[in-house]
PDB file of N, CA, C and O in Angstrom:
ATOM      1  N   UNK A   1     104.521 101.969  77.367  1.00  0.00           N
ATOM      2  CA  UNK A   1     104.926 101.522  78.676  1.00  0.00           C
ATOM      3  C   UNK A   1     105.597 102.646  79.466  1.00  0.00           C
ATOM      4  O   UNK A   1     105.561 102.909  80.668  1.00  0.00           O
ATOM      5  N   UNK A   2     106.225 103.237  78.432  1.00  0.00           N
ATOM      6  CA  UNK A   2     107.600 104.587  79.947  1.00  0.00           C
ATOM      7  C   UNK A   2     106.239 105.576  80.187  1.00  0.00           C
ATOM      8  O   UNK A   2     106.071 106.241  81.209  1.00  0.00           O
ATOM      9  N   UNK A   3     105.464 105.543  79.232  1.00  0.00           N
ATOM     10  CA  UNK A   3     104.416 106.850  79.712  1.00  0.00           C
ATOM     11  C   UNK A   3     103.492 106.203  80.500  1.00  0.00           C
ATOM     12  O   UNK A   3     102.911 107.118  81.082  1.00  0.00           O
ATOM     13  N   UNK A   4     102.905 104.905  80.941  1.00  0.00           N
ATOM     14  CA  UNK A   4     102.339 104.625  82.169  1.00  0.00           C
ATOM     15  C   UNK A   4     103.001 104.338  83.160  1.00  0.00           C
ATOM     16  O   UNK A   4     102.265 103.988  84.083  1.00  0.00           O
ATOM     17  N   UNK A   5     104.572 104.313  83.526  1.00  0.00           N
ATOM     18  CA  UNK A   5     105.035 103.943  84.077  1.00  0.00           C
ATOM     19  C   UNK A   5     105.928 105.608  84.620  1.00  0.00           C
ATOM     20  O   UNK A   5     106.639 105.688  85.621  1.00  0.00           O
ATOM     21  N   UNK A   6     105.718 106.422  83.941  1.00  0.00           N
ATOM     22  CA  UNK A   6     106.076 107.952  84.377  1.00  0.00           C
ATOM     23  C   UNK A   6     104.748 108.386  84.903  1.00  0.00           C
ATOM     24  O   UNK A   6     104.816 108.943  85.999  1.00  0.00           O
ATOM     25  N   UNK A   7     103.791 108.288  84.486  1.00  0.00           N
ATOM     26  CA  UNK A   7     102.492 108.933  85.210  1.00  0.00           C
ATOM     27  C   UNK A   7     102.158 108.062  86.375  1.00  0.00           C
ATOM     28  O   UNK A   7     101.776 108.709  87.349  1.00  0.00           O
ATOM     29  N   UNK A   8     102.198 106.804  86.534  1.00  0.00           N
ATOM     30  CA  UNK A   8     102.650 106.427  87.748  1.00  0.00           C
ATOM     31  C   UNK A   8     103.425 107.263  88.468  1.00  0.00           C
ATOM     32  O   UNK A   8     102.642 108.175  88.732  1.00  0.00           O
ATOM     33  N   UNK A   9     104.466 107.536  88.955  1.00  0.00           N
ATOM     34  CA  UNK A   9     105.424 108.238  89.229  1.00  0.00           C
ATOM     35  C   UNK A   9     105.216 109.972  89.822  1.00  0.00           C
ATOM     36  O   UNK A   9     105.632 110.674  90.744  1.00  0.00           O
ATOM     37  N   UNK A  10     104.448 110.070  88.826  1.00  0.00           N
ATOM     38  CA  UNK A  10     103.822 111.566  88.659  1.00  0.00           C
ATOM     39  C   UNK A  10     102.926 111.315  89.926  1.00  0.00           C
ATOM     40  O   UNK A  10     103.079 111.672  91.094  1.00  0.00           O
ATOM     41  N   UNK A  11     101.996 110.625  89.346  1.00  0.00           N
ATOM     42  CA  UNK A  11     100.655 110.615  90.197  1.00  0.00           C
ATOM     43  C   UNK A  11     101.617 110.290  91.325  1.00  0.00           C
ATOM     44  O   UNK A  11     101.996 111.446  91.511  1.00  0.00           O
ATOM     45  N   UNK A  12     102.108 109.775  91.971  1.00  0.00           N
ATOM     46  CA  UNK A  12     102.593 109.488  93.161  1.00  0.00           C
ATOM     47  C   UNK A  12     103.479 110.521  94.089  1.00  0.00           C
ATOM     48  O   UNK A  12     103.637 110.454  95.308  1.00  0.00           O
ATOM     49  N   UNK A  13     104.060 111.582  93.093  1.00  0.00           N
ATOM     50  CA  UNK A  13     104.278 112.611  94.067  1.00  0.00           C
ATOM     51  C   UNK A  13     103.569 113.908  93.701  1.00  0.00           C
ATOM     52  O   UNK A  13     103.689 114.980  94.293  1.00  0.00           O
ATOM     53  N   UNK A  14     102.972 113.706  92.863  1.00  0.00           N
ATOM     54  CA  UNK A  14     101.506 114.623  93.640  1.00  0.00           C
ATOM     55  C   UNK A  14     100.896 114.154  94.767  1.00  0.00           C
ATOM     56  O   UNK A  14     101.410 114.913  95.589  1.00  0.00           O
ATOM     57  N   UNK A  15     100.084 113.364  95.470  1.00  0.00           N
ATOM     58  CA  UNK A  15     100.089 112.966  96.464  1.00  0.00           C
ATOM     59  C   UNK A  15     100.679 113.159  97.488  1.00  0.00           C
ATOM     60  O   UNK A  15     100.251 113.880  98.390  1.00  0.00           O
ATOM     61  N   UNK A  16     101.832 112.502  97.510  1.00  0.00           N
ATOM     62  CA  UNK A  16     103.167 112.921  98.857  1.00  0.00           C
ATOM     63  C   UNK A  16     103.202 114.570  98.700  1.00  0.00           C
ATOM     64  O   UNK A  16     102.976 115.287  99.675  1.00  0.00           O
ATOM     65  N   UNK A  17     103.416 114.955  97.769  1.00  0.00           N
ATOM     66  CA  UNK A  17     103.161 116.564  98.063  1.00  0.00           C
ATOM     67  C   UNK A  17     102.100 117.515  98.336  1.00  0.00           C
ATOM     68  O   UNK A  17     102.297 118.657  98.752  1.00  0.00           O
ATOM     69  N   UNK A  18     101.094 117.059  98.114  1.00  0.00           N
ATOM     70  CA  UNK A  18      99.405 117.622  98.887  1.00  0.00           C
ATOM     71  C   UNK A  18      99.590 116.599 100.308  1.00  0.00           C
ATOM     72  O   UNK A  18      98.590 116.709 101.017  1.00  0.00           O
ATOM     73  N   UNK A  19     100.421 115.829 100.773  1.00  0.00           N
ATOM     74  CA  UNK A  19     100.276 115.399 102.252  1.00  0.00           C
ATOM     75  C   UNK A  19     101.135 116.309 102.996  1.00  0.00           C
ATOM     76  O   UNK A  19     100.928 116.788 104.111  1.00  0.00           O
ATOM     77  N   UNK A  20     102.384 116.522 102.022  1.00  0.00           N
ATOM     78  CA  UNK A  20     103.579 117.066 102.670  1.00  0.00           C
ATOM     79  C   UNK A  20     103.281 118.662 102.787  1.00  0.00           C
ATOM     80  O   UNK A  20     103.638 119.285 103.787  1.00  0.00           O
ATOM     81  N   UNK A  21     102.835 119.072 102.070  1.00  0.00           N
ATOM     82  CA  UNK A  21     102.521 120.923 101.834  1.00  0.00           C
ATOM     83  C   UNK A  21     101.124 120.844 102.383  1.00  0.00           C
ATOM     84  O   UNK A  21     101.313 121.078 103.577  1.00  0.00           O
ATOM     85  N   UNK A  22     100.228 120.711 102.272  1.00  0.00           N
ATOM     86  CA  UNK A  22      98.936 121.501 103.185  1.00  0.00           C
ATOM     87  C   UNK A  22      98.280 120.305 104.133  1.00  0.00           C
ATOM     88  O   UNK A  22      97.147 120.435 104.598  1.00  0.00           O
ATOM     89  N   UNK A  23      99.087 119.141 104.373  1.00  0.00           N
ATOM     90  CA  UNK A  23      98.585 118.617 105.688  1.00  0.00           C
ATOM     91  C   UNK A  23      99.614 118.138 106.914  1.00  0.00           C
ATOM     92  O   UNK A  23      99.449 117.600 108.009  1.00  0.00           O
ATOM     93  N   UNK A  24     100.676 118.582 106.210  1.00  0.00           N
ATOM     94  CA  UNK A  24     102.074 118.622 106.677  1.00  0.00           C
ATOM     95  C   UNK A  24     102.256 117.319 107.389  1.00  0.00           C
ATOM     96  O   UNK A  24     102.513 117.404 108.590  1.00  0.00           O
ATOM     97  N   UNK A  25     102.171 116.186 106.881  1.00  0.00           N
ATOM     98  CA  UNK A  25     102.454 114.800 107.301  1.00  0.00           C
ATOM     99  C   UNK A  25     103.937 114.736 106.513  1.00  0.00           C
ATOM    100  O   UNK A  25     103.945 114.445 105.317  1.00  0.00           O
ATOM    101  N   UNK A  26     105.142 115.007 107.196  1.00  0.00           N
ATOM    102  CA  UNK A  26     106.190 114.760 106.654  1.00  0.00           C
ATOM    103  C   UNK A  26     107.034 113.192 106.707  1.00  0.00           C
ATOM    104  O   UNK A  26     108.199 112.866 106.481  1.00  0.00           O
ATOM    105  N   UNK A  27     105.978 112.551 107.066  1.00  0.00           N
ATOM    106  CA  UNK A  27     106.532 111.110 106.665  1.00  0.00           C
ATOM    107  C   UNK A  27     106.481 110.346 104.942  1.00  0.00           C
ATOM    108  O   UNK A  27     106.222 111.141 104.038  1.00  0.00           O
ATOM    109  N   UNK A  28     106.662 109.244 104.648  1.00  0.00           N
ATOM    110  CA  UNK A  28     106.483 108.797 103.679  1.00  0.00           C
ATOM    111  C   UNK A  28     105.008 108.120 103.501  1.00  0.00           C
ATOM    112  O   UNK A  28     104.503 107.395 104.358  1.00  0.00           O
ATOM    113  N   UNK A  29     104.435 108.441 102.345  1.00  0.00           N
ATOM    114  CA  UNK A  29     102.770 107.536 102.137  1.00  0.00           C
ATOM    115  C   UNK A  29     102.890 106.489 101.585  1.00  0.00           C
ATOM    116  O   UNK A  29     103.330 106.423 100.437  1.00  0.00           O
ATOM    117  N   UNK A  30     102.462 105.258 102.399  1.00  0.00           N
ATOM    118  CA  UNK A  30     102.114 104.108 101.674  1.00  0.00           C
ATOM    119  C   UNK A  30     101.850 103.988 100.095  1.00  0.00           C
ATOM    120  O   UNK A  30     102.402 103.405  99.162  1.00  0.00           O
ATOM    121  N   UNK A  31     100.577 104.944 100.275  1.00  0.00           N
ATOM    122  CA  UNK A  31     100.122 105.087  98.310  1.00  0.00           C
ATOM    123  C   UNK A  31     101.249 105.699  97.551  1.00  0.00           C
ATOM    124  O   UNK A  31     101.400 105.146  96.462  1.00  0.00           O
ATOM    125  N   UNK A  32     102.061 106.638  97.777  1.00  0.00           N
ATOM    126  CA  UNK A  32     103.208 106.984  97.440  1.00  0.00           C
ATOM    127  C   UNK A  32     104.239 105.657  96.800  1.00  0.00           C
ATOM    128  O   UNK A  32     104.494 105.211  95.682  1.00  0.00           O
ATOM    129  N   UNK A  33     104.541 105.421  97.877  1.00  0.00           N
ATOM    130  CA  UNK A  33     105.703 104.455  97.946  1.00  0.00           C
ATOM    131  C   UNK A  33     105.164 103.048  96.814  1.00  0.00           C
ATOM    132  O   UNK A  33     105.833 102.489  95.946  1.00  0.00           O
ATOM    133  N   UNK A  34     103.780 102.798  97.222  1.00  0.00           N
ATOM    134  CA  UNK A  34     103.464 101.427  96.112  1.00  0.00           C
ATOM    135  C   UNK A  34     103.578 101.795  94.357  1.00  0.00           C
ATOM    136  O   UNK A  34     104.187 101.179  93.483  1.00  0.00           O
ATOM    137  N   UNK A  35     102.713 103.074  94.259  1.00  0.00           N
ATOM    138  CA  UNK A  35     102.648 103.484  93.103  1.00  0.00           C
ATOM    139  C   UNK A  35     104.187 104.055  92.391  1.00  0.00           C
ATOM    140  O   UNK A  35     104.717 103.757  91.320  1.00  0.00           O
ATOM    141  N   UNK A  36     104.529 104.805  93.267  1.00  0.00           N
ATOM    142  CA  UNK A  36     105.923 104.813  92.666  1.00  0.00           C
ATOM    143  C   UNK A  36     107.265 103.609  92.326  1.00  0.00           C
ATOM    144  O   UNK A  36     108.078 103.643  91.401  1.00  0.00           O
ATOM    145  N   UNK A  37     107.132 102.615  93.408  1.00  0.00           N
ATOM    146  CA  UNK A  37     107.662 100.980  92.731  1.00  0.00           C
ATOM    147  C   UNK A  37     106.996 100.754  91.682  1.00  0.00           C
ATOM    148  O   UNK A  37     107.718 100.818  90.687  1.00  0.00           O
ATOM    149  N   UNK A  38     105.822 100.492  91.435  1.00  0.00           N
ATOM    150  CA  UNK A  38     105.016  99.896  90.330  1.00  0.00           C
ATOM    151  C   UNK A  38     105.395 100.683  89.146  1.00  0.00           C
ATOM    152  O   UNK A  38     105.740 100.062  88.141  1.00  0.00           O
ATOM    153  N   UNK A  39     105.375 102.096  89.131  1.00  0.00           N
ATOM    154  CA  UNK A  39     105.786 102.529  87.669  1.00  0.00           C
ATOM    155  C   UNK A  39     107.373 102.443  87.726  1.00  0.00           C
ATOM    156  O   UNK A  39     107.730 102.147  86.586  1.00  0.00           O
ATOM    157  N   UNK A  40     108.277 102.548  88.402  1.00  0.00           N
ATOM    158  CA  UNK A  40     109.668 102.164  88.728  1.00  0.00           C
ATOM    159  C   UNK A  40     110.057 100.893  87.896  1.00  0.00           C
ATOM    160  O   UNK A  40     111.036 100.859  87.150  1.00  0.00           O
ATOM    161  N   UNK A  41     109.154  99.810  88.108  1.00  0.00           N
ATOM    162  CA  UNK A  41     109.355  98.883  87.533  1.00  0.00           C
ATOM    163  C   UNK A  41     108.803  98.410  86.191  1.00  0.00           C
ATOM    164  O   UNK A  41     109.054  97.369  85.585  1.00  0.00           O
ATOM    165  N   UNK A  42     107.751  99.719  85.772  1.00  0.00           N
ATOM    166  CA  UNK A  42     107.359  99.580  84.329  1.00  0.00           C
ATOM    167  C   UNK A  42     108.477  99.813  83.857  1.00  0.00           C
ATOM    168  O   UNK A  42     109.011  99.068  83.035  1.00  0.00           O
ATOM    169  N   UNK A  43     109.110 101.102  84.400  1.00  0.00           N
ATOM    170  CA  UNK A  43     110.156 101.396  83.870  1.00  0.00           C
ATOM    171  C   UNK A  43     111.592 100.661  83.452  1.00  0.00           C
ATOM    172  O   UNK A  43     112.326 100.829  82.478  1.00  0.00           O
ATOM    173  N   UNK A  44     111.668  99.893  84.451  1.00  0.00           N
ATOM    174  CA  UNK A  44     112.693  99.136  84.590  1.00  0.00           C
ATOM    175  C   UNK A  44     112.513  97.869  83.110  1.00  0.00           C
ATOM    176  O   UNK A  44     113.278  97.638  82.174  1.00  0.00           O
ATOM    177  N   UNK A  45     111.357  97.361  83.423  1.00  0.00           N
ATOM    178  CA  UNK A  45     110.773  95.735  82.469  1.00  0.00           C
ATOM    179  C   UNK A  45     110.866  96.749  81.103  1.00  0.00           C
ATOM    180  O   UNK A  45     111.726  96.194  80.419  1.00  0.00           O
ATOM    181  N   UNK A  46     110.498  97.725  80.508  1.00  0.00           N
ATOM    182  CA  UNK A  46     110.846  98.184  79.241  1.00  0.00           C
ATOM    183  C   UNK A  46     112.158  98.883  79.105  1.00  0.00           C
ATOM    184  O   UNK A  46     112.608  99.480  78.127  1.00  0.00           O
ATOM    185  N   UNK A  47     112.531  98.745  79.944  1.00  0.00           N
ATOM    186  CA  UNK A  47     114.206  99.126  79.491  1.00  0.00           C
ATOM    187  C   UNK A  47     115.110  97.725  79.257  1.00  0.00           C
ATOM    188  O   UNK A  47     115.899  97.453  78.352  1.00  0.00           O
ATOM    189  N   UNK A  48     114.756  97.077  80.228  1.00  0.00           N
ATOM    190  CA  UNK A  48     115.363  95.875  79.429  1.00  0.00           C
ATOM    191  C   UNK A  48     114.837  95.317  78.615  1.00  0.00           C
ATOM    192  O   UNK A  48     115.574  94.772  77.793  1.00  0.00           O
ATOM    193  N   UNK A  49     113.463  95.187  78.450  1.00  0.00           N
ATOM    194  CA  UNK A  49     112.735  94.490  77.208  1.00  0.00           C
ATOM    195  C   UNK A  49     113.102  95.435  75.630  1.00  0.00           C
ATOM    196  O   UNK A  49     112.658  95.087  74.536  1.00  0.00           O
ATOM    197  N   UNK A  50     114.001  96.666  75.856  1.00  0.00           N
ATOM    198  CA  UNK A  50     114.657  96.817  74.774  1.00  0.00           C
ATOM    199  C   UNK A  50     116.169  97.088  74.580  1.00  0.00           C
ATOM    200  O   UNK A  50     116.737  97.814  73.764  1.00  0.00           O
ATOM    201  N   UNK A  51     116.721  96.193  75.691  1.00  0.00           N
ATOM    202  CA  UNK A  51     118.055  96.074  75.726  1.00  0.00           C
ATOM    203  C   UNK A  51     118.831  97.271  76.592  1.00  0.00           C
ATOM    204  O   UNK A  51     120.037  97.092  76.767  1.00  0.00           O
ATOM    205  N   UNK A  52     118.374  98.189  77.014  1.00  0.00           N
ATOM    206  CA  UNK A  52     118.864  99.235  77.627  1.00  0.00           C
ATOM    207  C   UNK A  52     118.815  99.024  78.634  1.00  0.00           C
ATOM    208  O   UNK A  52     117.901  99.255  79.425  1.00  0.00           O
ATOM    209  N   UNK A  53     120.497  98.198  78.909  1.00  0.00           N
ATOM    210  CA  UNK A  53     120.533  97.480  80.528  1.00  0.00           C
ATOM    211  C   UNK A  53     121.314  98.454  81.421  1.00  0.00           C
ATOM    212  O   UNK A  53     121.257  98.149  82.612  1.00  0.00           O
ATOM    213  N   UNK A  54     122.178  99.780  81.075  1.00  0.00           N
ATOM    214  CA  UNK A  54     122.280 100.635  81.987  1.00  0.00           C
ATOM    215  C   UNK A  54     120.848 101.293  82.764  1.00  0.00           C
ATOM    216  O   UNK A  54     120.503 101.341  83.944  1.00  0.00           O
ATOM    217  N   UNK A  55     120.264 101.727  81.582  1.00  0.00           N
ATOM    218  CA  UNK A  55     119.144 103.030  81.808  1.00  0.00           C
ATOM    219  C   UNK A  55     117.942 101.331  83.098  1.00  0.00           C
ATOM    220  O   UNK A  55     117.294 101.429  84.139  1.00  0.00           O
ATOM    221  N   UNK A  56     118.230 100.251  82.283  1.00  0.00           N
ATOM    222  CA  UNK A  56     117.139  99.087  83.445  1.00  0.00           C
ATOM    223  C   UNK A  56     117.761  98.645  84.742  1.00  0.00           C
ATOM    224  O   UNK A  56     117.177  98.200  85.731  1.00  0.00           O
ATOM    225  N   UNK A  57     119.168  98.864  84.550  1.00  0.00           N
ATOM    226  CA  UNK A  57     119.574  98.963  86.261  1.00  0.00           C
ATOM    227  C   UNK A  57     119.135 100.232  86.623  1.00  0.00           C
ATOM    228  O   UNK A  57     118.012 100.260  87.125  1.00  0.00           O
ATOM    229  N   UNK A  58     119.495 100.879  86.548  1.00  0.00           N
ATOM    230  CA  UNK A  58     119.145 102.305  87.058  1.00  0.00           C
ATOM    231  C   UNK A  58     117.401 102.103  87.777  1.00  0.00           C
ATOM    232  O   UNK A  58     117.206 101.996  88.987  1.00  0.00           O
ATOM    233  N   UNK A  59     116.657 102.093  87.073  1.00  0.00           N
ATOM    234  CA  UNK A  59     115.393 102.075  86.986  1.00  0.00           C
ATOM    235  C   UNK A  59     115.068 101.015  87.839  1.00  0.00           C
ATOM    236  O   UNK A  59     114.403 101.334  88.825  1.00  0.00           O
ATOM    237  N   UNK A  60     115.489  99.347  87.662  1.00  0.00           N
ATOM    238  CA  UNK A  60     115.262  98.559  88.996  1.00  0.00           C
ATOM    239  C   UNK A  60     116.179  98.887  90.421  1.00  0.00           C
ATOM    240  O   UNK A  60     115.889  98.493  91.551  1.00  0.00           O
ATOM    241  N   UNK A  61     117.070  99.514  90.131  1.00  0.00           N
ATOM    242  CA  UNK A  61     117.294 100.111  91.371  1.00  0.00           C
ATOM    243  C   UNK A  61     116.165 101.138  92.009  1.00  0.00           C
ATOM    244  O   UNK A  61     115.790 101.054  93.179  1.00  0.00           O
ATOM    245  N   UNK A  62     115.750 101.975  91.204  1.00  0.00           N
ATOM    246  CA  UNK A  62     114.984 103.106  91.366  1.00  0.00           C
ATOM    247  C   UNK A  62     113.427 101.648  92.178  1.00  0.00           C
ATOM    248  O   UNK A  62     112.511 102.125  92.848  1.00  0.00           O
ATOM    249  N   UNK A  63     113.466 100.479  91.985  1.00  0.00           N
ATOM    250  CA  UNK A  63     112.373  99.857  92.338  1.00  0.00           C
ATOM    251  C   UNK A  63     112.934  99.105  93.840  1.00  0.00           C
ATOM    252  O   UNK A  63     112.296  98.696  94.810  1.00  0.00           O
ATOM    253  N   UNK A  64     113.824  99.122  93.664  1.00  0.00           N
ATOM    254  CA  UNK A  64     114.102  97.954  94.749  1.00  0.00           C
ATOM    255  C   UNK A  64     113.894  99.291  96.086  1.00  0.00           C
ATOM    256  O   UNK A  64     112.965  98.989  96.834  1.00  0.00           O
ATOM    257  N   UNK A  65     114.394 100.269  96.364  1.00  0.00           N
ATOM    258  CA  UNK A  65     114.547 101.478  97.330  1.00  0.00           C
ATOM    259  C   UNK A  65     113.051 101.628  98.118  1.00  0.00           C
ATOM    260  O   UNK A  65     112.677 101.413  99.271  1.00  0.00           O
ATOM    261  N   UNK A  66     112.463 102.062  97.007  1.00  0.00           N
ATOM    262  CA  UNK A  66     110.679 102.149  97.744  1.00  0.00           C
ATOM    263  C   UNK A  66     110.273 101.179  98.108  1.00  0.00           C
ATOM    264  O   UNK A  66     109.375 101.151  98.949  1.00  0.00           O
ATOM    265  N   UNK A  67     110.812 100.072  97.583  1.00  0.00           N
ATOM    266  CA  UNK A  67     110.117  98.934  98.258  1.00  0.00           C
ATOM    267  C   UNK A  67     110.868  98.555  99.140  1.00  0.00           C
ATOM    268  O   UNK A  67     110.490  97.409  99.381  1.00  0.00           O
ATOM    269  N   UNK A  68     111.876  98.842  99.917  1.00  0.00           N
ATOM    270  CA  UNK A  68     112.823  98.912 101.214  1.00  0.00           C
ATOM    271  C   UNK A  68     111.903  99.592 102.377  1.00  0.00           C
ATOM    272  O   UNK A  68     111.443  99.098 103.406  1.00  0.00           O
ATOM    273  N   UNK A  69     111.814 100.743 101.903  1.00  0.00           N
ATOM    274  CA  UNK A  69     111.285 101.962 102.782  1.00  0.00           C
ATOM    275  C   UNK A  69     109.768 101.402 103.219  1.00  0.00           C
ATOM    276  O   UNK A  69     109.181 101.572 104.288  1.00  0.00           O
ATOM    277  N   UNK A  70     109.298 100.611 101.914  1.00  0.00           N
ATOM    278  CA  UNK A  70     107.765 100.312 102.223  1.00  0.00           C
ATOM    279  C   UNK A  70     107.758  99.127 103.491  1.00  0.00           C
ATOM    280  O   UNK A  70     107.063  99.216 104.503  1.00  0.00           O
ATOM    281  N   UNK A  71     108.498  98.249 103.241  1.00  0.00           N
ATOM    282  CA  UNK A  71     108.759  96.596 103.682  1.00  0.00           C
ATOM    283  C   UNK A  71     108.604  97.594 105.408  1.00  0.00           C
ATOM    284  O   UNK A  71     107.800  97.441 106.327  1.00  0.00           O
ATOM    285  N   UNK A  72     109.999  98.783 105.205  1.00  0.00           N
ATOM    286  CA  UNK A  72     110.402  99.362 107.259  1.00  0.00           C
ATOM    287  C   UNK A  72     108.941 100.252 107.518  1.00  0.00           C
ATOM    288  O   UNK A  72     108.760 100.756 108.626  1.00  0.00           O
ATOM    289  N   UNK A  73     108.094 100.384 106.617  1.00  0.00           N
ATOM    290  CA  UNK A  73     107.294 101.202 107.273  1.00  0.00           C
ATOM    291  C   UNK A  73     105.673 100.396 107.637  1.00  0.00           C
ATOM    292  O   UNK A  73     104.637 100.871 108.103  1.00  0.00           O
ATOM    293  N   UNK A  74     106.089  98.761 107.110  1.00  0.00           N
ATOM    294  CA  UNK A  74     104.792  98.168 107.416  1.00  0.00           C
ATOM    295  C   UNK A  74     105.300  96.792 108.383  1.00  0.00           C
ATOM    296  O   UNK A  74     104.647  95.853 108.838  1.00  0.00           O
ATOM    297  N   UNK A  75     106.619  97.103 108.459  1.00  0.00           N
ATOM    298  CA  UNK A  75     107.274  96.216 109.982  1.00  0.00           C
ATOM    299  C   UNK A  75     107.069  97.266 111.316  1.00  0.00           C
ATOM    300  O   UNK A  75     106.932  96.867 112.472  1.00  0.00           O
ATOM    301  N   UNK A  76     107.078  98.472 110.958  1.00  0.00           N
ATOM    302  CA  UNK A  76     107.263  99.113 112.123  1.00  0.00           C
ATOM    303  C   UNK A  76     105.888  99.521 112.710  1.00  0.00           C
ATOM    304  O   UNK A  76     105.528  99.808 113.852  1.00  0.00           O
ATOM    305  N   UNK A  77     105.185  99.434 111.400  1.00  0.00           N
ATOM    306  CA  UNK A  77     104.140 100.028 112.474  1.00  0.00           C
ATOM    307  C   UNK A  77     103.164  98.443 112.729  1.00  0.00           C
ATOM    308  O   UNK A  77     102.031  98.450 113.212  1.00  0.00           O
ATOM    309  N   UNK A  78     103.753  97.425 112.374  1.00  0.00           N
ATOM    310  CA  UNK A  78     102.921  95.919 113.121  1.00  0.00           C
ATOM    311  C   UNK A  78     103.401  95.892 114.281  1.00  0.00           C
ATOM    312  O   UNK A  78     102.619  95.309 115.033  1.00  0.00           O
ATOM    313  N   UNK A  79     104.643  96.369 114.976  1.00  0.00           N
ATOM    314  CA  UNK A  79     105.573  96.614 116.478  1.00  0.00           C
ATOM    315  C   UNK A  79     104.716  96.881 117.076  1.00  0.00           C
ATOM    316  O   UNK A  79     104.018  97.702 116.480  1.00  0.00           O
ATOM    317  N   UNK A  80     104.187  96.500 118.426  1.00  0.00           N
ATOM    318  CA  UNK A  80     103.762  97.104 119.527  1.00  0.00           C
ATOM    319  C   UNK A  80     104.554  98.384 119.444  1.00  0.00           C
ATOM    320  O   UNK A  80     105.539  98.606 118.740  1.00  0.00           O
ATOM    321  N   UNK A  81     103.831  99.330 120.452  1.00  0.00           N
ATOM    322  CA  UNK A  81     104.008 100.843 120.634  1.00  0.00           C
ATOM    323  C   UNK A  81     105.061 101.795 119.576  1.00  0.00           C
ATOM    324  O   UNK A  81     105.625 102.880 119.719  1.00  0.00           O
ATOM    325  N   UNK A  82     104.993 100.647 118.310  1.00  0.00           N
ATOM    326  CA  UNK A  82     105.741 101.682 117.329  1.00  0.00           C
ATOM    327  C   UNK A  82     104.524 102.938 116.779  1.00  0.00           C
ATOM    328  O   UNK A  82     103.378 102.675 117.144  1.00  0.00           O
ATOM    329  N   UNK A  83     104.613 103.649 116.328  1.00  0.00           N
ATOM    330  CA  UNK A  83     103.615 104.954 116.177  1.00  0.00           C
ATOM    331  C   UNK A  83     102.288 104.363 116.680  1.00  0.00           C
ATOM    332  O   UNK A  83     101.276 105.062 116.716  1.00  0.00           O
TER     333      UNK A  83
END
């Protein structure tokens, strides 16, 4: 589980960083932001599924954030004349 739930993670800022370095979109990527919650929260469900409830707060915190950022970046752009 932590190793699909780190390569999640991985894979997700590779991405944001081939957007951010050679196409210079310095915003946040959707695909970014989903894939990195999703392994966030592998992370999180096997930390508590073996009792390691510091290291599984940590980690559902690490889930709840991207999915903040995701929620403001798919309200803002349903806004009239938002981007």
């Amino acid at each position: 589980m932590t190793t699909i739930g780190l390569s999640l993670i991985i894979l997700g800022w590779l991405e944001q960083a081939y957007r951010t370095l050679f196409r210079r979109h310095l915003s946040f990527s959707p695909f970014f932001l989903t894939v990195y919650l999703v392994g966030a929260a592998i992370l999180a469900y096997h930390s508590f599924s073996q009792t390691e409830v510091t290291i599984g707060v940590l980690n559902a915190v690490a889930t709840v954030l991207p999915f903040l950022i995701l929620m403001a970046l798919i309200i803002r752009r349903r806004k009239p004349g938002a981007f």
